[in-house]
C-alpha positions as CSV (number, residue, x, y, z in Angstrom):
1,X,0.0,0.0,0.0
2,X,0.8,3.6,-1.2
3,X,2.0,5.9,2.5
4,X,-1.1,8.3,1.0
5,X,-3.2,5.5,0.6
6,X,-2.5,4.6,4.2
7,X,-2.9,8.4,5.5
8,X,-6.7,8.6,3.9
9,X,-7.3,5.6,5.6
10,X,-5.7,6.6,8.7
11,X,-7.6,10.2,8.5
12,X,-10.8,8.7,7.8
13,X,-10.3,6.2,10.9
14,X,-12.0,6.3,14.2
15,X,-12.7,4.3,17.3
16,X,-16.1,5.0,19.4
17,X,-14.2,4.9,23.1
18,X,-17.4,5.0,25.0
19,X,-20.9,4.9,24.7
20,X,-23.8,6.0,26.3
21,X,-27.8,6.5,26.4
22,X,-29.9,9.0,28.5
23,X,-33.3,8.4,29.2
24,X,-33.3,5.3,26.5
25,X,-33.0,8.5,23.8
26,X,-29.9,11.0,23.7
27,X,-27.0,8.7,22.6
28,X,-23.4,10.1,23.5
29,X,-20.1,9.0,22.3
30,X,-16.4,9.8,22.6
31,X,-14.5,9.1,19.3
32,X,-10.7,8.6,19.2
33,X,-9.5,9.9,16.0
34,X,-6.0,10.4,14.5
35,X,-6.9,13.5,12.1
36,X,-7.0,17.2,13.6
37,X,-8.6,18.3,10.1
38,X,-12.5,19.6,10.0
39,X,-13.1,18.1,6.8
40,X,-12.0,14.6,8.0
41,X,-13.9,15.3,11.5
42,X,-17.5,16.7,10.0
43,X,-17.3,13.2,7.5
44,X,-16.4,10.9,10.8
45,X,-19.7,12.7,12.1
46,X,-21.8,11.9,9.4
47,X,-21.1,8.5,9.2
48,X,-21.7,8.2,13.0
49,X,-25.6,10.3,12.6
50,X,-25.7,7.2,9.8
51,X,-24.9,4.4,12.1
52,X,-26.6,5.9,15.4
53,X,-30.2,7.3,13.6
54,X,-32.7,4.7,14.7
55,X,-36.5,5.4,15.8
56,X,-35.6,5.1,19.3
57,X,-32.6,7.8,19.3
58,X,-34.0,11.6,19.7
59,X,-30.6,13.1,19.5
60,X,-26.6,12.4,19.3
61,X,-23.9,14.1,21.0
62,X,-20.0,13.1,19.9
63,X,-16.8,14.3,22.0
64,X,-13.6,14.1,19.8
65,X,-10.7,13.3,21.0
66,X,-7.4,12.6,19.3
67,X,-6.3,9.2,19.4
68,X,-2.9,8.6,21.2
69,X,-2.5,4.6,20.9
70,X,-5.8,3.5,21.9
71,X,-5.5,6.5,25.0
72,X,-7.8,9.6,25.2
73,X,-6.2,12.3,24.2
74,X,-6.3,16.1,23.3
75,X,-10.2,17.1,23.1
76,X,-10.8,18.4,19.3
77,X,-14.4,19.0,18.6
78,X,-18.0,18.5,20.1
79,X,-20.6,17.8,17.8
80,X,-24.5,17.3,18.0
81,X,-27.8,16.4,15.9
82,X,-31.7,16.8,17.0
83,X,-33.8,14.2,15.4
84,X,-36.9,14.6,17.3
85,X,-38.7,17.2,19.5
86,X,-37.5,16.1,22.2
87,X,-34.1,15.3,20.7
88,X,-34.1,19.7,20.1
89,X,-34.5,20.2,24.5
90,X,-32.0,17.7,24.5
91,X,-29.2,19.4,22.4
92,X,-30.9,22.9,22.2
93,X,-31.3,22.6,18.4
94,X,-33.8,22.5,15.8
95,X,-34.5,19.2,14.2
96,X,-32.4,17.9,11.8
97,X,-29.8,20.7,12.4
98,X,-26.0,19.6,13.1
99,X,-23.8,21.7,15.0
100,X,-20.1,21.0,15.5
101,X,-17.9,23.5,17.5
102,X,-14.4,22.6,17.3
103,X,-11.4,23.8,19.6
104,X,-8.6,25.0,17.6
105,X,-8.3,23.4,14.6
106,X,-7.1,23.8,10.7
107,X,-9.0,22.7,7.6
């Protein structure tokens, strides 16, 4: 394999650290991930809203943090989706409305 073959994958690669549910309906989860670029963060969250949307799930809240060998490290970014009504209390958005604040980092 080509070394920028193996940094795509590498950017594009995350482990889900911890997860947990609220009230059976506001899923949250800390994601390791080796990238500190937005792009490669705001696609990491859209495949997560993909694989965490189901009809019992109102809303999703995601901590980044970087990867350091399967350790928690730096925090990067905090992201969040409403799904429901009650998913929009939950997360203080409107439905269907992403939000992803991030804490210092490049494109």
């Amino acid at each position: 394999m080509k070394i920028n073959q193996i940094n795509q994958k590498q950017k594009a690669a995350y482990t889900i650290a911890s997860k947990s549910t609220l009230d059976g309906s506001q899923t949250f989860l800390r994601v390791l991930v080796f990238s500190h670029n937005k792009e490669d963060i705001e696609q990491i969250f859209k495949k997560l809203q993909k694989s965490e949307k189901n009809e019992r799930t109102d809303s999703l809240f995601v901590r980044f943090n970087v990867d350091n060998g399967g350790e928690i490290g730096e925090f990067i970014a905090n992201a969040k989706i409403a799904w429901t009504l009650k998913g929009e209390e939950q997360v203080d958005l409107k439905k269907d409305q992403e939000k992803i604040e991030f804490n210092n980092l490049s494109n």
